[in-house]
BAFI-579195 format. One record per residue (C-alpha): residue number from 1; residue in three letters; x, y, z. Coordinates in Angstrom, 3 decimals, decimal comma. Layout:
N
  fipa  rodren         u         v         w
   NUM     Ala         X         Y         Z
...
//
This chain:
332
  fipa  rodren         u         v         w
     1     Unk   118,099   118,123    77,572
     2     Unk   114,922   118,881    78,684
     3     Unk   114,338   122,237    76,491
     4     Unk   115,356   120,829    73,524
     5     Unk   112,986   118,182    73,880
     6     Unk   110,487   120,707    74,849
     7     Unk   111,010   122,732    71,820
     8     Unk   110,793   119,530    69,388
     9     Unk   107,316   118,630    70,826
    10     Unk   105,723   121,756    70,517
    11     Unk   107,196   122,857    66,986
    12     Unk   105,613   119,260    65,838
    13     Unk   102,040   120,141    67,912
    14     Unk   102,120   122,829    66,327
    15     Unk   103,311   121,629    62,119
    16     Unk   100,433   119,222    62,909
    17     Unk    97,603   121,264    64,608
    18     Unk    95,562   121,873    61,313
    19     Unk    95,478   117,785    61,409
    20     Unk    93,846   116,859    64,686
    21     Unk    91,427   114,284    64,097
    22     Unk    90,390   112,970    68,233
    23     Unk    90,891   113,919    71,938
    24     Unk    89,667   112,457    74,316
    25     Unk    89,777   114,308    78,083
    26     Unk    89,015   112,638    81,209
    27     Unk    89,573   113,311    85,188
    28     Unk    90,483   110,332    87,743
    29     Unk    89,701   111,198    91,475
    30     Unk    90,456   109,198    94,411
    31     Unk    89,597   109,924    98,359
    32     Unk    89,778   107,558   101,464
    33     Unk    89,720   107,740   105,018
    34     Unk    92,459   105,910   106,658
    35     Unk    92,963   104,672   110,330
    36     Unk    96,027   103,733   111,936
    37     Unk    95,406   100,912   114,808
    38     Unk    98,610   100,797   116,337
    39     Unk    99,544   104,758   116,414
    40     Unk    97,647   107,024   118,268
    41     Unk    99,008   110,202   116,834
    42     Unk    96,809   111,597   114,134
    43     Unk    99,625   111,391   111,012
    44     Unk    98,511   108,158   109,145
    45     Unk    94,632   108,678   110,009
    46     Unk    92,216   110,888   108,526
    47     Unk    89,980   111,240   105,671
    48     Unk    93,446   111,736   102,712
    49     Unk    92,478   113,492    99,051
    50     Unk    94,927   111,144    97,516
    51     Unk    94,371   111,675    93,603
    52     Unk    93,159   114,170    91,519
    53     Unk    94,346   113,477    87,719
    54     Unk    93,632   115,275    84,651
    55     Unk    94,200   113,143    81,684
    56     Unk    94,687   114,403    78,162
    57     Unk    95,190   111,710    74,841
    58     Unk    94,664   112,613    71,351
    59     Unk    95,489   112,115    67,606
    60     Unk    96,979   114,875    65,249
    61     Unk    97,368   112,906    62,202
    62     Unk    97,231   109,408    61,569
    63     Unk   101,336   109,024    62,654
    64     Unk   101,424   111,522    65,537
    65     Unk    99,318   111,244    68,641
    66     Unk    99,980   113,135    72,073
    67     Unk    99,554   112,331    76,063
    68     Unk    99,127   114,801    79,074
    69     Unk    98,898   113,740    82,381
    70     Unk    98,750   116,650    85,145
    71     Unk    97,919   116,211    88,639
    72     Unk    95,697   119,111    89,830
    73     Unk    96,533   118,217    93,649
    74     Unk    99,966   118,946    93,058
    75     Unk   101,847   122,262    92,686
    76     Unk   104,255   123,162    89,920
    77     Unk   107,538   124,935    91,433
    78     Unk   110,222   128,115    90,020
    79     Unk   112,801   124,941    90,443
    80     Unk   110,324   122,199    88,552
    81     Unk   107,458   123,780    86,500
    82     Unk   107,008   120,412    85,600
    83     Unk   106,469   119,094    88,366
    84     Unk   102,828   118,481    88,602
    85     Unk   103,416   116,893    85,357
    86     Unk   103,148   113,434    85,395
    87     Unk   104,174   113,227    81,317
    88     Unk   103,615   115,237    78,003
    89     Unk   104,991   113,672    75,530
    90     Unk   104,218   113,341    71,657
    91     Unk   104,598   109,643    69,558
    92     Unk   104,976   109,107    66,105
    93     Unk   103,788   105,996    64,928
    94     Unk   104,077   103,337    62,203
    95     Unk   103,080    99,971    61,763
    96     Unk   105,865    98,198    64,141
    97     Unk   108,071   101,201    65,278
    98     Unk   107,043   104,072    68,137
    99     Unk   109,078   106,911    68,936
   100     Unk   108,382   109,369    71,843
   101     Unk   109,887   112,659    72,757
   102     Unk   108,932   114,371    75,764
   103     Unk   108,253   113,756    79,719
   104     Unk   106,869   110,006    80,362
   105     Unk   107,103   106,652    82,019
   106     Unk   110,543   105,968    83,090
   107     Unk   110,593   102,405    81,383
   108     Unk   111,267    99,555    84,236
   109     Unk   109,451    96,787    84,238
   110     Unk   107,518    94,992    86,778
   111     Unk   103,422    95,005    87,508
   112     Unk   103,206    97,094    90,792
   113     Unk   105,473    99,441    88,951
   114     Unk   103,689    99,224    85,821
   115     Unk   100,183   100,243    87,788
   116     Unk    98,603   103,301    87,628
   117     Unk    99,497   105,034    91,428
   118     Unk    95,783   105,479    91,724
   119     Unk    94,692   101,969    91,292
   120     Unk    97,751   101,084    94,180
   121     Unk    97,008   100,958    98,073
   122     Unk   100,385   100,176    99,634
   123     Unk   103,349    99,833    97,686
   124     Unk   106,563    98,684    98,163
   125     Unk   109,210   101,210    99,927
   126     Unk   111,337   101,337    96,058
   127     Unk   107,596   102,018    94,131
   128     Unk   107,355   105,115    96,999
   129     Unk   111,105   106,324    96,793
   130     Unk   111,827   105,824    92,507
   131     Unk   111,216   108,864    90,859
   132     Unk   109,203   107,320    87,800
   133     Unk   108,307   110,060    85,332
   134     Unk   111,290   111,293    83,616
   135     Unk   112,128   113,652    80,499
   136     Unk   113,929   111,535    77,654
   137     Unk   113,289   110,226    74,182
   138     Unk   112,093   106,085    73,459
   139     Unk   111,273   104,022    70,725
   140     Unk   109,667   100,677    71,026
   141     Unk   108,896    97,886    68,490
   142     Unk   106,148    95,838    68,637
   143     Unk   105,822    92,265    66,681
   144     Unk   103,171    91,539    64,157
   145     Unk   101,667    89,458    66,117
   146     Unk   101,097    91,893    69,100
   147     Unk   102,818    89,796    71,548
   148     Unk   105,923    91,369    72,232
   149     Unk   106,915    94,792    72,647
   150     Unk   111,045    96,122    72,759
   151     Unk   112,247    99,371    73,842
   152     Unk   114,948   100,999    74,350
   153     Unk   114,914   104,523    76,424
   154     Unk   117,089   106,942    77,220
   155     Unk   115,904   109,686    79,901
   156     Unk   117,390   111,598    82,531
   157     Unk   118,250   109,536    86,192
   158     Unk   115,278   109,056    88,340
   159     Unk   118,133   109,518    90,796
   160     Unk   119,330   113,087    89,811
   161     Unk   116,770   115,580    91,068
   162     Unk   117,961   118,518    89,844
   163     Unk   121,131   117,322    88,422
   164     Unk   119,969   117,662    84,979
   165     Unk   123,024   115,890    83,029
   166     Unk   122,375   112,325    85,123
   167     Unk   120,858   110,242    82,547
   168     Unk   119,456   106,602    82,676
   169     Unk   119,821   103,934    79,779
   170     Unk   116,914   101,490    79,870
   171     Unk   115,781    98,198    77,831
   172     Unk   112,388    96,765    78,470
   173     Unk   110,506    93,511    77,047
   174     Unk   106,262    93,185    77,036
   175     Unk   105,365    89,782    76,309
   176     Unk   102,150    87,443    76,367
   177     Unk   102,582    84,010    76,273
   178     Unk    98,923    82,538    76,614
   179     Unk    98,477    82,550    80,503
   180     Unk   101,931    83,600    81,123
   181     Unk   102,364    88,038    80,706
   182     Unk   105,733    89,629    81,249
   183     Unk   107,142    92,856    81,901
   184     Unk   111,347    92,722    82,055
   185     Unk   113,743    95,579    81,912
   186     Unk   117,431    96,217    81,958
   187     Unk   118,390   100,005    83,633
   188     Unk   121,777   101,796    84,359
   189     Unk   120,835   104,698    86,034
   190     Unk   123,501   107,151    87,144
   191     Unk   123,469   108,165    90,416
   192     Unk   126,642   110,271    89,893
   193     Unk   128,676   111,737    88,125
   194     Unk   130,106   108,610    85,979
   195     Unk   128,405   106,267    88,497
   196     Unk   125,075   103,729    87,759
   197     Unk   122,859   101,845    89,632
   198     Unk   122,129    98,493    87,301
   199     Unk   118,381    97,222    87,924
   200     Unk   117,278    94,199    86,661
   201     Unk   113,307    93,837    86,586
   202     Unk   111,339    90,710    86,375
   203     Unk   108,072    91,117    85,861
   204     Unk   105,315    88,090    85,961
   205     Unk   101,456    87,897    85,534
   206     Unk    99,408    85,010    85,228
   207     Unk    95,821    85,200    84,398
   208     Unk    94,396    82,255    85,489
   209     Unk    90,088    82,623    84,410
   210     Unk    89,117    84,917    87,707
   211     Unk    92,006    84,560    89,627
   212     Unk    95,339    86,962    88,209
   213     Unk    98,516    86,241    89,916
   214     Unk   101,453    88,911    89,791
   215     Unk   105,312    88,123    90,689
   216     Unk   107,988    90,740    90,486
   217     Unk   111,772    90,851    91,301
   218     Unk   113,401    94,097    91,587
   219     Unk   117,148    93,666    91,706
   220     Unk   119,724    96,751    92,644
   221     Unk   123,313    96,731    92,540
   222     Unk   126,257    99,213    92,442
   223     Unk   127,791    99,099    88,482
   224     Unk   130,588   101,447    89,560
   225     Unk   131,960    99,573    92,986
   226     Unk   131,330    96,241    94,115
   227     Unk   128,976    94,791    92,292
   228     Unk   127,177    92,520    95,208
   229     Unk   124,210    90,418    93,720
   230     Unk   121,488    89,290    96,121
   231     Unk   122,207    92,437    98,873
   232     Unk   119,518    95,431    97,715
   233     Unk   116,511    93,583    96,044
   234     Unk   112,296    94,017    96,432
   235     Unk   109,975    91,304    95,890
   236     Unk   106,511    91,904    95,473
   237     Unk   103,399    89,209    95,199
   238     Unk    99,866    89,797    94,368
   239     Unk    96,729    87,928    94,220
   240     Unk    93,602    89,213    92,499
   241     Unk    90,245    87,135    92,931
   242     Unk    86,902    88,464    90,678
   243     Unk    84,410    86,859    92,596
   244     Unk    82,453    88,157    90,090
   245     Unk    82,187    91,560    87,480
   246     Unk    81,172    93,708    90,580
   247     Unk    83,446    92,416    93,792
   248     Unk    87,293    91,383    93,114
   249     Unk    88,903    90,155    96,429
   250     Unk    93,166    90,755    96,563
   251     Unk    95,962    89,940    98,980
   252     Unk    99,797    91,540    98,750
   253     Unk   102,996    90,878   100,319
   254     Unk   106,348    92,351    99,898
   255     Unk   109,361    92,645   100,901
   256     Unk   112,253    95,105   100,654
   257     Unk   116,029    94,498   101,562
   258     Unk   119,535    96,462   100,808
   259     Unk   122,075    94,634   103,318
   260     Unk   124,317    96,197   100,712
   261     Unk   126,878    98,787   103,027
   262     Unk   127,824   100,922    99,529
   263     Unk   125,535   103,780    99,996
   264     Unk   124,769   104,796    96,089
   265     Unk   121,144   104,026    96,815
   266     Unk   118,502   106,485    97,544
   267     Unk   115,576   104,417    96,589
   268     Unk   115,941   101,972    99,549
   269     Unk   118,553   102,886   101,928
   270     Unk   121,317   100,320   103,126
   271     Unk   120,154    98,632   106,362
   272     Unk   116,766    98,213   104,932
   273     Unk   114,554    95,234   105,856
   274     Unk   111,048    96,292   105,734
   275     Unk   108,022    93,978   105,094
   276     Unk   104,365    94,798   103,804
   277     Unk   101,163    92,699   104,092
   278     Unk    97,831    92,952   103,460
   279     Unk    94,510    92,932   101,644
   280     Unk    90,900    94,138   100,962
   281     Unk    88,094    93,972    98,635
   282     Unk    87,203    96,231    95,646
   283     Unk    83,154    97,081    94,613
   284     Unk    82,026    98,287    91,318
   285     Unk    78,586    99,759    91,859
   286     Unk    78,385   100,899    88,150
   287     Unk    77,048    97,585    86,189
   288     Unk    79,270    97,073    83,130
   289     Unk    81,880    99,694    84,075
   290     Unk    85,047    99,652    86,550
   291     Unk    84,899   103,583    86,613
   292     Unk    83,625   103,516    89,406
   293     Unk    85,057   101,659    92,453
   294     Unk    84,523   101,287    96,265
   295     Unk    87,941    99,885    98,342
   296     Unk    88,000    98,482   101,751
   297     Unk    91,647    97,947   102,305
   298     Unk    93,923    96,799   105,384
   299     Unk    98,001    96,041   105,602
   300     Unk   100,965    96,079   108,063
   301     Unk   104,536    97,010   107,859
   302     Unk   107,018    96,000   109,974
   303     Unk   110,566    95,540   109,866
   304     Unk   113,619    98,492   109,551
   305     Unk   113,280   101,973   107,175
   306     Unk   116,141   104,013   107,402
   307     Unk   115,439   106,160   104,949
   308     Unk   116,247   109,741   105,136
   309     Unk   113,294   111,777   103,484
   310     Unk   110,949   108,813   103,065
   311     Unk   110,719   106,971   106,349
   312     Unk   107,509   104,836   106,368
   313     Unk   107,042   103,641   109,783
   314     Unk   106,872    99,968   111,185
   315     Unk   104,043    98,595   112,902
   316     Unk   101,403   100,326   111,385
   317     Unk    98,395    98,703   110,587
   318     Unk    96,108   100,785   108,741
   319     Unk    92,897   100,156   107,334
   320     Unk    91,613   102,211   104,701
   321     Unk    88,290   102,873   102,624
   322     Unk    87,739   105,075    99,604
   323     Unk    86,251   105,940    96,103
   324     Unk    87,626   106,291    93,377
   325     Unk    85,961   107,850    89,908
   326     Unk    87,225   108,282    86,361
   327     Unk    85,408   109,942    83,829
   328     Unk    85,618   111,612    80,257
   329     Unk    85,224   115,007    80,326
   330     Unk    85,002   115,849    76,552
   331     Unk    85,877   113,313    73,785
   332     Unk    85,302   113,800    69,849
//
């Protein structure tokens, strides 16, 4: 799947090269230095290079535009040349309708998922474990009012690593409703052959004058055994204070659980019960512009990670402090 919809991105790049009309490069960087308080082993403290993004967007006619995102502090492999590749993927447009070929987003809905990884300080143990940029196709309709966007993906499984022929079959809804912004999605993700993972998303944002207030529900279950509702689940809940267009204060909690004993899932293992708290304060020296930002950020985790490759360990509490940059490179 993947070379054919290689081969239909670049044959349209290249039917519409003599149209390019804007591109617009930029580079995102972030660094911090890290200290864990209740380790004394040097693995979670230390100055970390966490980010180092190259972004590409453009327009090659008035219906086709492209995106690149490559991360230059990652390493492509002989098993995944993509795999510094965050997405390339081409859109053609109309009025109401989008369709996309290429690598991109897997669509699943909720704000911490939604959030650039750059702009994110601790995360939730699925956000660390889901692989979220996936090869597929999607098309997406958006209202004439603007409100409300549908889509409906298909892509290969963020669960298949290099099982090429596990695909994932996802429905998402963007809405704005005055105060109240959601982001809801439907996924069946196979896990093997035959075999899905459903995921039901709930996605919540309220934006309350300087004070933004984000609620998601991440629900997991096993389609293909016993389907147990309530078992494997994350909740996450965020709180985002501008005291004013320079300092924003924030607090996040969350929570993940799989009490589920079926073990399809390899986003949060069974036996899971792991918690995440914390908070810090954001600075934007730059008057005018958040391209710039300072971060002074502290959490805890606690609670039971069995997972096998990704085991982030209780008890830490680690305060962090960092810059992060973005800036445009070339745009015409």
């Amino acid at each position: 799947m993947k070379r054919v919809l290689l081969i239909c991105l670049f044959i349209a790049t290249a039917w519409s090269a003599k149209a390019q009309s804007w591109i617009d490069i930029g580079l995102g960087v972030r660094a911090d230095y890290q200290y864990d308080w209740n380790h004394d082993d040097a693995e979670d403290t230390g100055f970390r290079g966490k980010y180092l993004n190259l972004d590409v967007n453009g327009r090659i006619s008035d219906d086709f535009s492209f995106s690149l995102r490559q991360r230059l502090n990652k390493a492509p492999t002989s098993e995944n040349p993509f795999n510094a590749t965050d997405w390339i993927n081409m859109t053609y447009h109309t009025r109401r309708w989008a369709i996309t070929a290429g690598k991109m987003v897997y669509e699943m809905g909720g704000y911490e998922y939604y959030n650039a990884p750059i702009d994110i300080y601790f995360a939730s143990l699925f956000w660390n474990n889901i692989a979220c940029y996936q090869f597929g196709v999607a098309g997406a309709y958006t209202t004439q009012s603007g409100k409300h966007s549908l889509m409906a993906q298909f892509t290969q499984s963020p669960y298949a690593a290099n099982v090429e022929n596990w695909c994932s079959y996802n429905l998402s809804w963007a809405g704005s409703m005055g105060l109240w912004h959601t982001r809801y999605s439907t996924n069946f993700a196979e896990y093997a052959d035959g075999k899905f993972i459903h995921h039901i998303v709930l996605g919540n944002r309220f934006e309350l004058g300087q004070v933004v207030i984000e609620a998601d529900f991440f629900h997991r279950a096993n389609l293909s055994g016993d389907y147990a509702l309530g078992k494997n689940f994350s909740v996450v809940a965020k709180v985002v204070y501008d005291v004013s267009e320079r300092v924003s204060l924030f607090g996040k909690a969350i929570y993940d659980k799989n009490s589920d004993s079926q073990p399809y899932d390899m986003s949060v293992a069974p036996n899971t019960e792991f918690v995440r708290y914390g908070g810090g304060v954001e600075f934007f020296p730059v008057k005018g512009s958040r391209n710039v930002r300072l971060h002074l950020n502290t959490y805890y985790s606690h609670g039971d990670n069995p997972h096998p490759t990704n085991p982030i360990r209780p008890n830490g509490l680690i305060t962090d402090v960092g810059l992060t940059w973005k800036v445009s490179l070339l745009k015409r």
